[in-house]
N, C-alpha and C positions, 0 to 999 in steps of 0.2 A: 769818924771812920772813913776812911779812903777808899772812892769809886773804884771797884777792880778795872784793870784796863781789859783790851778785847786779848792778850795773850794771859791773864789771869783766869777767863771764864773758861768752864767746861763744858765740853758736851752731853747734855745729860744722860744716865743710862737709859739705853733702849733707844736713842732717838738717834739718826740717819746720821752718819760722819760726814762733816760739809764735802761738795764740791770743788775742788780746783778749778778754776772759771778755766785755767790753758786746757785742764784735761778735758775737761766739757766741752771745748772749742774744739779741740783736737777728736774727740771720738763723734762730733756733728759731721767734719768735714770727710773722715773716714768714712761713714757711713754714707754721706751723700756721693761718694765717688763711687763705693761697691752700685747704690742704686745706679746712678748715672748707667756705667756698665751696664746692669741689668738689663735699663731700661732699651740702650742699643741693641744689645744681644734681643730683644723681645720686637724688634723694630727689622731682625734679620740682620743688623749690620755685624757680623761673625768675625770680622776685624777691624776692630775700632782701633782705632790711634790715642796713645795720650793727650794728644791734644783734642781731638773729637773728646774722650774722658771727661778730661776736666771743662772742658768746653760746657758741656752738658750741667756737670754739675755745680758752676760757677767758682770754678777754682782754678789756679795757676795749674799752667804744666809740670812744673816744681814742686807742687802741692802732691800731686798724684805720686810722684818719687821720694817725698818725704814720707808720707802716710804707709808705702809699700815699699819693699823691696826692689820689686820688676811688676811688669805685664803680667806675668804668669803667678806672681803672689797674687795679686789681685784679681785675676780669671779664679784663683783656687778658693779667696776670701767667698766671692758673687756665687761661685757653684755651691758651696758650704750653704751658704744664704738662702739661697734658690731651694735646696734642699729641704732645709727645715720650714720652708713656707709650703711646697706639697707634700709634706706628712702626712698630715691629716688623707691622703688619696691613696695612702700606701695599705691600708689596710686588705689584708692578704681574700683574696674572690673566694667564694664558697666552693667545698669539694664536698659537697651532696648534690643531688638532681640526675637527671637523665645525663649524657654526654653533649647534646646540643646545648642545654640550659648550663650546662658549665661553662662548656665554649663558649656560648655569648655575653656569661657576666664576665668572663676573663680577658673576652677581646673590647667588652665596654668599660671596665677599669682601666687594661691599657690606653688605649684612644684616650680615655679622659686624660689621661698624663699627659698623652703625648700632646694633646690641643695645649695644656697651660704651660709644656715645656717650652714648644715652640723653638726658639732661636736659640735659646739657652740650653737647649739640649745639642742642637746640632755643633756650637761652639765647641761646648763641654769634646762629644767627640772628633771636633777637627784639632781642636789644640791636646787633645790627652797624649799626641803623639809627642810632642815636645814635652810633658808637663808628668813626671813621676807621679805627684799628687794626683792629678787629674787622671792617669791613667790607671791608676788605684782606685777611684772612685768607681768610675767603669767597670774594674774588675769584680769588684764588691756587687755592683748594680747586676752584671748576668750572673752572679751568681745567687743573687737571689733570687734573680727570675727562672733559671733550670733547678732552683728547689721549691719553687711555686708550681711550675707546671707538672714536676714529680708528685706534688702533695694534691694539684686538682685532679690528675688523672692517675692516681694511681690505680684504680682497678684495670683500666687500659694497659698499663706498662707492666703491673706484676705477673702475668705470664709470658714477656718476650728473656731472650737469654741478654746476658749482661751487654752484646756486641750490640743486638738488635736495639736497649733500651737506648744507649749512649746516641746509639744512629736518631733515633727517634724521636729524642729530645733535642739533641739539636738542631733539626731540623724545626720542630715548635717552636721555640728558640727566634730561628732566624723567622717564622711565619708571621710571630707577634710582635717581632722587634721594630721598632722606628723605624728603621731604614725602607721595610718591605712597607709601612703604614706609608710613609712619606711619598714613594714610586706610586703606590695601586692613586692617593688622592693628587697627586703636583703631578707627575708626568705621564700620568695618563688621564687624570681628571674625572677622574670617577667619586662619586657623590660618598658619603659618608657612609649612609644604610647601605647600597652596592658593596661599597669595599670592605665594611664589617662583614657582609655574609659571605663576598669572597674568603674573608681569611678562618670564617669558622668553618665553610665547608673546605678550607686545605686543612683544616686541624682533625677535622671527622675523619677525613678518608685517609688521612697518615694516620692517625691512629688504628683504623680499619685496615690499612695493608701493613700496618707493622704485626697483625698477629696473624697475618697469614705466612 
């Protein structure tokens, strides 16, 4: 009987379809440039260059352009990416407790994001202006976060009228968002504990002069 040759043999049922060593090659290099990226963006470098890119991730400047489209596929690939690695921190703050003990696990969930976002968050919102995808991401992102702060404070919100809640909320909104985190610890250098209890005592007292 005759050795079956290697286009004879089968895969047996149940077991893993081999590899194409290009495509295996190809989704290493993919992946090492989304990192590469990242790792710039986490390094603060918010415009990196293809060539810084590939630099980083030991590939041709040509590499980066075969692998993506543009700069902005690949900012949308690293944000996607980024994403699904702080999941796990997205789990929504408790709405039981007093009002202070809300505010404070609300403004220590955010804060935690925002330390592991770092560079990659600020990117995210300098390029979302160029970037549909990117700027979609964002809009998904505050709208989660003005149905979060609705669902921790709602016994605060459900006696203001519909103008006053709108008012109310965004302003919470802008109290616990990056940008206001970023100003209270970078330009004006105020320590961590300081700026946490800054921002929970502007959430108490908006909360308290929204029902007056």
């Amino acid at each position: 009987m005759n050795r079956p040759t290697s286009v004879d043999i089968e895969t047996p049922a149940g077991a893993p379809a081999p590899v194409d060593g290009r495509t295996a090659r190809s989704t290493k290099t993919r992946n090492a440039i989304a990192e590469a990226l990242l790792d710039l963006l986490t390094e603060d470098k918010l415009r990196p260059t293809a060539r810084e890119i590939a630099e980083r991730a030991g590939v041709s400047v040509r590499s980066v352009y075969v692998h993506f489209d543009d700069l902005e596929d690949l900012f949308c690939v690293a944000a996607k990416r980024h994403l699904a690695r702080i999941a796990p921190m997205l789990t929504p703050a408790p709405a039981t407790g007093t009002l202070p003990e809300r505010a404070h696990a609300l403004v220590r969930q955010r804060t935690g994001l925002y330390a592991s976002s770092g560079g990659v968050g600020r990117a995210t919102r300098l390029h979302a202006e160029f970037s549909p995808t990117l700027a979609r991401i964002l809009r998904d992102s505050h709208a989660r976060s003005r149905a979060d702060l609705e669902r921790i404070f709602a016994p605060e919100l459900s006696g203001l009228t519909a103008a006053q809640r709108a008012r109310t909320v965004a302003v919470l909104d802008i109290l616990t968002g990056p940008e206001a985190w970023q100003t209270l610890r970078e330009r004006h250098d105020i320590s961590v504990e300081t700026a946490t209890e800054c921002v929970v005592d502007s959430i108490i007292l908006q909360l308290r002069a929204g029902r007056t």
